[in-house]
Biopython code that builds the backbone (N, CA, C, O; Angstrom):
import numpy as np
from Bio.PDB.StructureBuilder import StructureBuilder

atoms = [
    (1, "UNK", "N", (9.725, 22.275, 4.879)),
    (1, "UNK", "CA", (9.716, 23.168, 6.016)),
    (1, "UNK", "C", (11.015, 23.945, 6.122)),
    (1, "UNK", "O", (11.128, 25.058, 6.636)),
    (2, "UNK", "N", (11.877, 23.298, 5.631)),
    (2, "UNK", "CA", (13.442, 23.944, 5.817)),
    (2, "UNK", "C", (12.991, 25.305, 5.387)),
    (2, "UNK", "O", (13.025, 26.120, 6.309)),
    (3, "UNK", "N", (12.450, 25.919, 3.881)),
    (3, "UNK", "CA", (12.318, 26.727, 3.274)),
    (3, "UNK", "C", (11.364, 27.890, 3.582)),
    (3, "UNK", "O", (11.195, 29.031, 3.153)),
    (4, "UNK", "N", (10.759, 27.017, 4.611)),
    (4, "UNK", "CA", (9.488, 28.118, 4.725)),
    (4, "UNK", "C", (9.353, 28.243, 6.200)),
    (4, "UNK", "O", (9.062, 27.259, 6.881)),
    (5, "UNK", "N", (9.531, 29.289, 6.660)),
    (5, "UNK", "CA", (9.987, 29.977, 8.280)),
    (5, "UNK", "C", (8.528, 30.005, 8.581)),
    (5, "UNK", "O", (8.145, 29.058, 9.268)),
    (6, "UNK", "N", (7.533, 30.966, 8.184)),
    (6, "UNK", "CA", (6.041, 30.381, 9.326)),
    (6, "UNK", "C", (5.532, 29.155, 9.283)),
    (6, "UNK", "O", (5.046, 28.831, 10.367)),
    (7, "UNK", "N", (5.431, 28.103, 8.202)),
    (7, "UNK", "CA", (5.237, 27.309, 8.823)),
    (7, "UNK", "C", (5.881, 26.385, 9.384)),
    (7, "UNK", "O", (5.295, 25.393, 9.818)),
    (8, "UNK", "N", (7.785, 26.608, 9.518)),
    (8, "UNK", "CA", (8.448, 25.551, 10.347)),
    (8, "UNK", "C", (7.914, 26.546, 11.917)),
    (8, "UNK", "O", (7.897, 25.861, 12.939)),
    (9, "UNK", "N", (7.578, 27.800, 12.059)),
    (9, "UNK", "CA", (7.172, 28.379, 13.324)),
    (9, "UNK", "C", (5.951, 28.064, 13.950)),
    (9, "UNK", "O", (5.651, 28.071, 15.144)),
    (10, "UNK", "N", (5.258, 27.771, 12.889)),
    (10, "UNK", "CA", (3.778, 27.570, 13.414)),
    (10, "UNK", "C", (3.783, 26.054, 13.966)),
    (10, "UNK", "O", (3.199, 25.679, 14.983)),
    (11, "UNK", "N", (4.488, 25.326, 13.173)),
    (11, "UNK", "CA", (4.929, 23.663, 13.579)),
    (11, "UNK", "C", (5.727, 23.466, 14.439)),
    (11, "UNK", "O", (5.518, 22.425, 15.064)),
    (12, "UNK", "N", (6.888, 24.252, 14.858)),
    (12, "UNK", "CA", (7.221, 24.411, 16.149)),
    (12, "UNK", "C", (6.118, 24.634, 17.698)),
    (12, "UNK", "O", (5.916, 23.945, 18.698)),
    (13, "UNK", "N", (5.626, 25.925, 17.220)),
    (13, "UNK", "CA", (4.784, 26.097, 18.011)),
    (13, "UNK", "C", (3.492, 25.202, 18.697)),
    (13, "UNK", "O", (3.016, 25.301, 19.828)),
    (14, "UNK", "N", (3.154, 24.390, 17.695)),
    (14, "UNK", "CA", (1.784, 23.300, 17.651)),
    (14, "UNK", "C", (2.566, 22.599, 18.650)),
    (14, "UNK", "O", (2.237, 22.580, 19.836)),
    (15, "UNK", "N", (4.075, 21.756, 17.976)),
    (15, "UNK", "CA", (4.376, 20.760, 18.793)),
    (15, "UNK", "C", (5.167, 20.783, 20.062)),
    (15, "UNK", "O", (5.846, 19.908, 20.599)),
    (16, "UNK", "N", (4.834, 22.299, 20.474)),
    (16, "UNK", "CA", (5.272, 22.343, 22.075)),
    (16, "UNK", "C", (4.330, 22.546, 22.446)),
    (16, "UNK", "O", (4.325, 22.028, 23.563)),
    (17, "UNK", "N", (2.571, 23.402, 22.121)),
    (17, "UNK", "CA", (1.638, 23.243, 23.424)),
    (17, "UNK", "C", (1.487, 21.556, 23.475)),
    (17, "UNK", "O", (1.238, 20.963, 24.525)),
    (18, "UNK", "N", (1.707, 20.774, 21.975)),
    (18, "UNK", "CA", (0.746, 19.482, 22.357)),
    (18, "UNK", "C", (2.245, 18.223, 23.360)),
    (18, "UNK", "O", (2.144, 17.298, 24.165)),
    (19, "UNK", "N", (3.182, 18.774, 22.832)),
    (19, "UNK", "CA", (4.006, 18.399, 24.375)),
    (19, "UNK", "C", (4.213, 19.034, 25.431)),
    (19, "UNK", "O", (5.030, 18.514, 26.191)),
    (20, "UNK", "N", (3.774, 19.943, 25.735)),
    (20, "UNK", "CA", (3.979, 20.388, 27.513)),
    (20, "UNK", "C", (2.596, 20.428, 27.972)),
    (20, "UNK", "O", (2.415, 19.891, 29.065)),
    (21, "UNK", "N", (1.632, 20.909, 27.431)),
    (21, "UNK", "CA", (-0.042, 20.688, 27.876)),
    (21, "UNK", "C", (-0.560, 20.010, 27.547)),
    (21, "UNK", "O", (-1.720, 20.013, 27.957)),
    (22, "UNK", "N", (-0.182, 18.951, 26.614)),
    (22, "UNK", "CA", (-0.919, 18.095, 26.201)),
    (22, "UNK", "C", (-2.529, 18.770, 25.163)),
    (22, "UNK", "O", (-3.618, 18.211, 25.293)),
    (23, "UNK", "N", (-2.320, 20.073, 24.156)),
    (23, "UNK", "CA", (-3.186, 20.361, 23.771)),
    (23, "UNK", "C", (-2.902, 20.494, 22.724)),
    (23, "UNK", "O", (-1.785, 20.934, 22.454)),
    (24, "UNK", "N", (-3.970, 20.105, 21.568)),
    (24, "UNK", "CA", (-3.978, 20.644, 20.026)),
    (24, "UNK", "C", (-4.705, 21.622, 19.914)),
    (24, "UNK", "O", (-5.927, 21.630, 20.065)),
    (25, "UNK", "N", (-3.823, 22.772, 19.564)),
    (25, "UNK", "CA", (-4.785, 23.743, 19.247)),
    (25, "UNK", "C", (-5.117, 24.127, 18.108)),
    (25, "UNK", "O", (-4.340, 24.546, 17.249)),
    (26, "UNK", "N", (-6.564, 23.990, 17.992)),
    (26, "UNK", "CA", (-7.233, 24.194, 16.455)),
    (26, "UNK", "C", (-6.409, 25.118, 16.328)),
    (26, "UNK", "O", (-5.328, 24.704, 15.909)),
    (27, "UNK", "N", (-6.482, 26.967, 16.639)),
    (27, "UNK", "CA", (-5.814, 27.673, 15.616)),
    (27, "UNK", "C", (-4.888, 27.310, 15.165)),
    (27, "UNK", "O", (-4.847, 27.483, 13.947)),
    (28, "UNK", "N", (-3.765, 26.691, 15.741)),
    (28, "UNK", "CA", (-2.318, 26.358, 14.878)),
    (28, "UNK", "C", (-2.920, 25.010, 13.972)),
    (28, "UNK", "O", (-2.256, 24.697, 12.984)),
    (29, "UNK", "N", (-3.708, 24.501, 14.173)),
    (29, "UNK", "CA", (-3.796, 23.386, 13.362)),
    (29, "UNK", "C", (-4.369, 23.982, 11.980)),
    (29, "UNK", "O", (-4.084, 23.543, 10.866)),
    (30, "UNK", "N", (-4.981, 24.751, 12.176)),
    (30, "UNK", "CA", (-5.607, 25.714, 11.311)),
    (30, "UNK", "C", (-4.835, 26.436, 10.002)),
    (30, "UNK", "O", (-5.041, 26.616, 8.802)),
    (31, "UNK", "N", (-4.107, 26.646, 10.721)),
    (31, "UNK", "CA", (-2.791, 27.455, 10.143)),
    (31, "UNK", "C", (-1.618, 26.592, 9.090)),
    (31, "UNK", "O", (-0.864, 26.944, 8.183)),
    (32, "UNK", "N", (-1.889, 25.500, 9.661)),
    (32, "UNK", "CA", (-0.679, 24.327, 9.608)),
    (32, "UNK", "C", (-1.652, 24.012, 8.319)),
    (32, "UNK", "O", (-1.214, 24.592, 7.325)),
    (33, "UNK", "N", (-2.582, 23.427, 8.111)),
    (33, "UNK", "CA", (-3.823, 23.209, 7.062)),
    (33, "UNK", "C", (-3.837, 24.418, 6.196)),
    (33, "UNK", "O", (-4.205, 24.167, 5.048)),
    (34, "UNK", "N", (-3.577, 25.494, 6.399)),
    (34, "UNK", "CA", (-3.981, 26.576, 5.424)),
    (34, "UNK", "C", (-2.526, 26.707, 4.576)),
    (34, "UNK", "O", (-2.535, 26.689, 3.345)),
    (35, "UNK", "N", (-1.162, 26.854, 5.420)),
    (35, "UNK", "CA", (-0.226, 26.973, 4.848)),
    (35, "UNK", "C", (0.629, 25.707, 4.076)),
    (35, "UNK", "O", (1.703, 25.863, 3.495)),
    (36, "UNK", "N", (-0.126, 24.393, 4.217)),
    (36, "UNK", "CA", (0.445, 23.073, 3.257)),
    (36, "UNK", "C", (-0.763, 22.855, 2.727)),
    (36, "UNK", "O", (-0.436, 22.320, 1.668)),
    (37, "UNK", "N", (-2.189, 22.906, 2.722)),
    (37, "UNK", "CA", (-2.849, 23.239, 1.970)),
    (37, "UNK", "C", (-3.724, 21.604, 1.766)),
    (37, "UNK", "O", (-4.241, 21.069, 0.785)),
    (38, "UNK", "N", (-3.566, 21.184, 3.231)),
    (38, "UNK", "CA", (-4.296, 19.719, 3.760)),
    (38, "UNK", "C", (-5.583, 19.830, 4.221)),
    (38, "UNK", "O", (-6.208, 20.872, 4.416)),
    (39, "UNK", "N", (-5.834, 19.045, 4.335)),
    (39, "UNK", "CA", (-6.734, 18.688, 5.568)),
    (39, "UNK", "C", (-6.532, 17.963, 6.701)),
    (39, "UNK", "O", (-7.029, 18.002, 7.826)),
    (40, "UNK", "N", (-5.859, 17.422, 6.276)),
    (40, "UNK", "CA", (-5.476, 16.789, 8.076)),
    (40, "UNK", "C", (-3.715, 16.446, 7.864)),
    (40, "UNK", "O", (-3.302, 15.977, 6.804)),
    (41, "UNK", "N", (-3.085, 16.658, 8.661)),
    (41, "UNK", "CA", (-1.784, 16.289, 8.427)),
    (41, "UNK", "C", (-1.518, 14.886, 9.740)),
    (41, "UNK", "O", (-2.084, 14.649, 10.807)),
    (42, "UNK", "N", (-0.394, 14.208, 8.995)),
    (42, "UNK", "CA", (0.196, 12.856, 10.401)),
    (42, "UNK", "C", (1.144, 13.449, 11.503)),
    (42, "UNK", "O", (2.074, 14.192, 11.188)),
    (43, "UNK", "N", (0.876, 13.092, 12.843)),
    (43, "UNK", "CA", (2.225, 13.528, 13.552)),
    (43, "UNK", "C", (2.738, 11.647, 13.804)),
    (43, "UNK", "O", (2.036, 10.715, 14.198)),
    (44, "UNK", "N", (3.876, 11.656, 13.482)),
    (44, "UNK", "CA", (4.820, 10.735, 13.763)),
    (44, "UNK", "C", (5.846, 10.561, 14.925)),
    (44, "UNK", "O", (6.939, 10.989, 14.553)),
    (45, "UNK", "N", (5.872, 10.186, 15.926)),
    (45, "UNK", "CA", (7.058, 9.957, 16.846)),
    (45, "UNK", "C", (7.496, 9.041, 17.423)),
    (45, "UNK", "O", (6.831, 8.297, 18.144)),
    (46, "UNK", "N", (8.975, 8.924, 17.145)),
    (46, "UNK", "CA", (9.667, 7.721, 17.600)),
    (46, "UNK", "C", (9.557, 7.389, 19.424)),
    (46, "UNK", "O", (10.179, 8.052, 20.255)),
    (47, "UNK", "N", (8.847, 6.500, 19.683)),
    (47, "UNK", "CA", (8.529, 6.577, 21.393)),
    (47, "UNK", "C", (9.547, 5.248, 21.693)),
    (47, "UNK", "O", (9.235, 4.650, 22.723)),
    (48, "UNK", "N", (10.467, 4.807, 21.116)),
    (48, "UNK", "CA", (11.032, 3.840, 21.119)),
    (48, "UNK", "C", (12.152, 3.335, 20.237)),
    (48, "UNK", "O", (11.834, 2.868, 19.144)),
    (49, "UNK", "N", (13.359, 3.373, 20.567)),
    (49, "UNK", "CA", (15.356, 3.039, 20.389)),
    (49, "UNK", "C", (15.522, 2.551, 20.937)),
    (49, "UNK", "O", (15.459, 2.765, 22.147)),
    (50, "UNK", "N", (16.006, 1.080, 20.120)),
    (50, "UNK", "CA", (17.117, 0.273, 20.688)),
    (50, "UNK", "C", (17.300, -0.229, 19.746)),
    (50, "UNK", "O", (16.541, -0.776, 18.947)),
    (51, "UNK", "N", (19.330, 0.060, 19.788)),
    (51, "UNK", "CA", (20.033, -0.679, 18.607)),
    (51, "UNK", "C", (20.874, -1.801, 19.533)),
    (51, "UNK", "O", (21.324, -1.342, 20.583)),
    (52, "UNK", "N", (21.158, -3.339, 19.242)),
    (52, "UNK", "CA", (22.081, -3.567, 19.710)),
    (52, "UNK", "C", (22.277, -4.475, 18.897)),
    (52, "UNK", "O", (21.602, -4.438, 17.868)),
    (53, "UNK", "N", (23.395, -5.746, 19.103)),
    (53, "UNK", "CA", (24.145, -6.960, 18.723)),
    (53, "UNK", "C", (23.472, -8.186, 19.692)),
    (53, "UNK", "O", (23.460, -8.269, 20.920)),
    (54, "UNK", "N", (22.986, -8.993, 18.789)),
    (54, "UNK", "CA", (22.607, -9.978, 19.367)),
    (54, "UNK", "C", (23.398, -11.595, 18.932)),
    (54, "UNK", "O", (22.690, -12.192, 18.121)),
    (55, "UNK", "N", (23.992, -11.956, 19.106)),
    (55, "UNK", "CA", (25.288, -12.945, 18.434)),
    (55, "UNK", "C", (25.884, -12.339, 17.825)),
    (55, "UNK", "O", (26.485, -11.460, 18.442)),
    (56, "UNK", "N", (26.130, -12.399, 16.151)),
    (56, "UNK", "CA", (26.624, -11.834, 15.431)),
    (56, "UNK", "C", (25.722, -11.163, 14.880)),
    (56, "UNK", "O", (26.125, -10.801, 13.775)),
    (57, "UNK", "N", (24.454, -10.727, 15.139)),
    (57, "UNK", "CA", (23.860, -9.920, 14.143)),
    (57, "UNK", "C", (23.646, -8.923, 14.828)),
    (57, "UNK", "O", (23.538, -9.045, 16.048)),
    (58, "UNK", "N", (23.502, -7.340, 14.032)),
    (58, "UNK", "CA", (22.890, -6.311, 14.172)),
    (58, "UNK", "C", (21.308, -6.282, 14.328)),
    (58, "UNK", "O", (20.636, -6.901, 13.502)),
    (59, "UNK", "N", (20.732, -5.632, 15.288)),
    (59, "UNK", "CA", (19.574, -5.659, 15.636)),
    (59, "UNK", "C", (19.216, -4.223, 15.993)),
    (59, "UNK", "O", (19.645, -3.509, 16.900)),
    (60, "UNK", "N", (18.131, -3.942, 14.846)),
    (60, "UNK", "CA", (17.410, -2.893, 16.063)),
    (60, "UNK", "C", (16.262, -2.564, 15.944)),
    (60, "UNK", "O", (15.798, -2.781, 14.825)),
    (61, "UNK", "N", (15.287, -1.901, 17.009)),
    (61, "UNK", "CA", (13.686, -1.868, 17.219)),
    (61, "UNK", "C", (13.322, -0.298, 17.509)),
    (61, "UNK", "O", (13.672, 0.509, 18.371)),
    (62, "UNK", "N", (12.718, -0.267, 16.726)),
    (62, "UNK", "CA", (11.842, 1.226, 17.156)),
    (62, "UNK", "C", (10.377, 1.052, 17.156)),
    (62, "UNK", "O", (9.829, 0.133, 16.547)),
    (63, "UNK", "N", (9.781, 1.894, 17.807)),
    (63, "UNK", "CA", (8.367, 1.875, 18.030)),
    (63, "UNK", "C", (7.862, 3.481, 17.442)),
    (63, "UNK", "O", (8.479, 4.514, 17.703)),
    (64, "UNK", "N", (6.775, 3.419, 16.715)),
    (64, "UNK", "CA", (6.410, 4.801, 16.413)),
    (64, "UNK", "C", (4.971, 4.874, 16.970)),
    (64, "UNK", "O", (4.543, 3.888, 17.570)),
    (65, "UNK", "N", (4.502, 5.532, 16.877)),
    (65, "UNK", "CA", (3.109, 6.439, 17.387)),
    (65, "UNK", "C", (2.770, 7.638, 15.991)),
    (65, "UNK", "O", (3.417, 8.620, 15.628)),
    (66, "UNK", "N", (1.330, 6.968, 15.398)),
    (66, "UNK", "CA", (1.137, 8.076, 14.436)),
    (66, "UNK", "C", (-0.231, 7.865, 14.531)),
    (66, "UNK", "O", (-0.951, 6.867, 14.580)),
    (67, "UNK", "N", (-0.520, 9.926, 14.556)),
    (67, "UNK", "CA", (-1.714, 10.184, 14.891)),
    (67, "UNK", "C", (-2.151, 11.051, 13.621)),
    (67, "UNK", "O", (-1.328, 11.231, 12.724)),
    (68, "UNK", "N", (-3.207, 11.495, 13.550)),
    (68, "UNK", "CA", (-3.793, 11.806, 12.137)),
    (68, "UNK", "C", (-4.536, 12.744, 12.530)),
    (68, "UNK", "O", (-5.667, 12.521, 12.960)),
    (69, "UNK", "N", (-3.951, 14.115, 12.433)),
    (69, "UNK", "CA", (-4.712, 15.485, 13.234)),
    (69, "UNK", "C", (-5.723, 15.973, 11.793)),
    (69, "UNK", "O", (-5.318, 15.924, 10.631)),
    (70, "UNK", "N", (-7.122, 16.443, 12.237)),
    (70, "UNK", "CA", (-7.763, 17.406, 11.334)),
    (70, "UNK", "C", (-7.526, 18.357, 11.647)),
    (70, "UNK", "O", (-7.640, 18.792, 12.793)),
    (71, "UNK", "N", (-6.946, 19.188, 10.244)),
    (71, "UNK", "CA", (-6.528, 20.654, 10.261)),
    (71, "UNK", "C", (-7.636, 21.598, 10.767)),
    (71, "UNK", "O", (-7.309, 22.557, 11.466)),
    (72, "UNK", "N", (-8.951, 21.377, 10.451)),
    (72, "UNK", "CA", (-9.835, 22.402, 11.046)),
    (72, "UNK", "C", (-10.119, 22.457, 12.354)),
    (72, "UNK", "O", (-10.617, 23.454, 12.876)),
    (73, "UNK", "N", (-9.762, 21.171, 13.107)),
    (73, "UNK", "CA", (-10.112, 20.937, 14.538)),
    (73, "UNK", "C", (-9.214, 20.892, 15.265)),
    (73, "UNK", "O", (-9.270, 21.480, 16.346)),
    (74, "UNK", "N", (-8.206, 20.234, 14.913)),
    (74, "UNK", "CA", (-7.360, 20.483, 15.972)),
    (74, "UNK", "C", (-7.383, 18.856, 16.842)),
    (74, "UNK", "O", (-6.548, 18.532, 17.688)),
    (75, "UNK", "N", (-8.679, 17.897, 16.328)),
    (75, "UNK", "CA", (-8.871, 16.828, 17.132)),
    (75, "UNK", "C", (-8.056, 15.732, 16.247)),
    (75, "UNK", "O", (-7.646, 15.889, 15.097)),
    (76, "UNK", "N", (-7.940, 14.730, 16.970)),
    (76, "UNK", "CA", (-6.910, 13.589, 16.493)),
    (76, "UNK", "C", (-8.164, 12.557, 15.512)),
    (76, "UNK", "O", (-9.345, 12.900, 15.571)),
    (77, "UNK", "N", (-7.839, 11.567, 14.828)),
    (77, "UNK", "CA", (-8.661, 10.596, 14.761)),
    (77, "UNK", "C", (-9.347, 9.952, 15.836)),
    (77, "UNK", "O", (-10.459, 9.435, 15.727)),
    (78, "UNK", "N", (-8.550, 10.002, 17.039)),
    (78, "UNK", "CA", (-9.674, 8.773, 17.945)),
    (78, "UNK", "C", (-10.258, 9.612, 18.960)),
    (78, "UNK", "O", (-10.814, 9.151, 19.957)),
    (79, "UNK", "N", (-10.116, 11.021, 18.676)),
    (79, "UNK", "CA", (-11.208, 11.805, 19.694)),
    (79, "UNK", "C", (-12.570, 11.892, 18.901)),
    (79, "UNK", "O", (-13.455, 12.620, 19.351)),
    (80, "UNK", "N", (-12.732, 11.319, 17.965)),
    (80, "UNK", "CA", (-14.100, 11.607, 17.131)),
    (80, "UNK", "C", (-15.250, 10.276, 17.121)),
    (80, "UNK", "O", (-16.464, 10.256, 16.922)),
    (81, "UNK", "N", (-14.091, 9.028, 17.482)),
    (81, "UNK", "CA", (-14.898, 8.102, 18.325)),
    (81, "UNK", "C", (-15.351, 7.391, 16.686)),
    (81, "UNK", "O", (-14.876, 7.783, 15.621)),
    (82, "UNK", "N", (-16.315, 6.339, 16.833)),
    (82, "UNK", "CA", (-17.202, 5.583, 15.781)),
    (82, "UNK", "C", (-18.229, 6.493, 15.186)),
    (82, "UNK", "O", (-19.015, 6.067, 14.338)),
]
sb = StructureBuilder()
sb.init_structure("model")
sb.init_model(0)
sb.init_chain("A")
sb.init_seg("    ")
for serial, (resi, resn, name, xyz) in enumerate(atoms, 1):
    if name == "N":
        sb.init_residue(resn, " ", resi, " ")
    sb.init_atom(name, np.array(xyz, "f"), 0.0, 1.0, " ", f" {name:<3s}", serial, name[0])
structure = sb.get_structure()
């Protein structure tokens, strides 16, 4: 993405409607699929940091969240149900 300006724009763009409205929108998903040349791409996010010291040892926990968008839809894996 470093290299390639529409689709770090178009991936910008996706991942602010689906954080402030809470929406995937097929067209950008669309786009995002046409220009890496997928079918469905992962979104990954860290929903969870914490580093600390627990006696003498280093400790730390993260939690991720990964969802598995279809490029033509725009829908996640678990909006499509069984």
């Amino acid at each position: 993405m470093a290299n390639e300006e529409e689709l770090r724009q178009v991936v910008t763009e996706y991942l602010a409607k689906l954080r402030n409205v809470s929406y995937s929108d097929p067209n950008l998903s669309v786009r995002i699929g046409a220009l890496t040349g997928s079918d469905a791409f992962l979104l990954v996010r860290v929903d969870y940091w914490n580093y600390t010291t627990e006696d003498d040892t280093k400790v730390g926990k993260v939690g991720l969240s990964i969802t598995l968008i279809e490029a033509t839809t725009g829908q996640d894996d678990l909006a499509r149900g069984p």
